[in-house]
C-alpha positions in Angstrom: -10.2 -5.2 0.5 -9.8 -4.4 -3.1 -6.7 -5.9 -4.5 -3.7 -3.0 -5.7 -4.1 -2.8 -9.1 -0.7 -1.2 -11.0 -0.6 2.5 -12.4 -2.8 3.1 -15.1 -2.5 5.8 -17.2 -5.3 7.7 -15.8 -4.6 11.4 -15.1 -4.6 12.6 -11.9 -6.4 15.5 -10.4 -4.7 18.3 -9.1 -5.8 17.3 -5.3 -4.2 14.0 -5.8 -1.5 15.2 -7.2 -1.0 17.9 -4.5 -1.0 15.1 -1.9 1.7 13.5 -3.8 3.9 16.5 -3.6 3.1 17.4 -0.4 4.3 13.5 0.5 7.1 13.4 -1.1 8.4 17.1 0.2 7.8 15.9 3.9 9.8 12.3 3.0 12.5 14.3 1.7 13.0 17.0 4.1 12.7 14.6 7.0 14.9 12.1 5.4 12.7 9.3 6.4 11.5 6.0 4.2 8.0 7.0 3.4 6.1 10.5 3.1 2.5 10.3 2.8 -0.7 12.4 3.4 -4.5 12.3 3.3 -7.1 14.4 2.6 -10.3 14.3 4.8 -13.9 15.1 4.0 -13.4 18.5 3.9 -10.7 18.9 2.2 -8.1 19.4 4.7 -4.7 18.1 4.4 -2.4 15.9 6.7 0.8 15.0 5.9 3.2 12.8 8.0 6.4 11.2 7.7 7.8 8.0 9.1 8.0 7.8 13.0 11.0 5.5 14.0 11.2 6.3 17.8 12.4 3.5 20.3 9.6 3.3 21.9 7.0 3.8 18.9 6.8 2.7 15.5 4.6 4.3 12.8 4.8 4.5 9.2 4.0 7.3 7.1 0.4 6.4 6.5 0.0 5.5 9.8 1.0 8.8 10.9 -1.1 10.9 8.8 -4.2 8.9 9.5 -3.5 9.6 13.0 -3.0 13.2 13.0 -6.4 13.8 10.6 -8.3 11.6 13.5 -6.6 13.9 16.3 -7.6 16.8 14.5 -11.3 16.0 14.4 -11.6 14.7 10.8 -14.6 12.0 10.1 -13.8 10.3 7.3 -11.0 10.4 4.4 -11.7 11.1 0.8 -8.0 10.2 -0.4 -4.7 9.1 1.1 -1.4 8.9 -0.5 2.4 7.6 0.6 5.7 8.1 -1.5 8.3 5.2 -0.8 10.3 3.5 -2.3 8.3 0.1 -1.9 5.9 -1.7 -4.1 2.9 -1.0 -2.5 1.4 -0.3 0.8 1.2 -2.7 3.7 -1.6 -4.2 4.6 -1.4 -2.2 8.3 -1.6 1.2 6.2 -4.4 0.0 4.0 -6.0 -0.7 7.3 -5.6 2.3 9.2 -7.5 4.2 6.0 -10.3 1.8 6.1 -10.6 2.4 9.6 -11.3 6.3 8.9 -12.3 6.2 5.1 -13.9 3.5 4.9 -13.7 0.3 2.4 -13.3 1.9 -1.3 -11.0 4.8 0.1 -8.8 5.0 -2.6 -4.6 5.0 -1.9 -2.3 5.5 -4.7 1.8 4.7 -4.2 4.2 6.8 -5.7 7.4 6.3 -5.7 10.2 9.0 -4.7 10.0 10.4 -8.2 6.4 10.9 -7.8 4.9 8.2 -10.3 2.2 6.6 -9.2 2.9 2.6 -9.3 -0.1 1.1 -7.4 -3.8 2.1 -7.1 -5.6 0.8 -4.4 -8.8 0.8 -2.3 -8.1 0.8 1.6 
């Protein structure tokens, strides 16, 4: 695993930055902690929100790397999650290695949608 590295000033590219507002749109409508989505190897979207359910538990990430696998995808090119932490857990970094592989980059924006942490899942 690649250790987070904080927000460059890099530009982002209009996918990345349209899984950022599509995150952040679903983590505010739901009113939930975290928003995030991913974007598989075809450049379909998933977007998910925090599941806090008594008898399941998922985070945002979590969530959206779960609905691209039950939809069929193979692999992830991208994956983003807006909260108001300082950086993913090591469980979401996980479940996008598990589907993108190692080097599958994850970028943490906060609610304003600045990115404060690049990382590699």
């Amino acid at each position: 695993m690649t250790t987070p590295q904080p927000q460059q000033d890099a530009p982002l590219g209009p996918e990345d930055q349209k899984l950022i507002t599509l995150a952040r749109s679903t983590r505010a409508r739901n009113a939930v902690p975290e928003g995030a989505a991913v974007r598989d190897e075809t450049g379909r979207t998933y977007v998910a929100g925090t599941v806090a359910l008594d008898s399941l538990r998922l985070s945002a990430l979590q969530t959206a790397v779960a609905m691209a696998v039950a939809s069929g995808a193979q692999s992830l090119e991208a994956a983003v999650v807006v909260t108001a932490a300082d950086g993913a857990a090591e469980a979401d970094l996980a479940a996008v290695r598990d589907l993108g592989g190692a080097g599958t980059p994850v970028l943490v924006a906060g609610p304003d949608a600045a990115v404060k942490v690049r990382a590699e899942a």
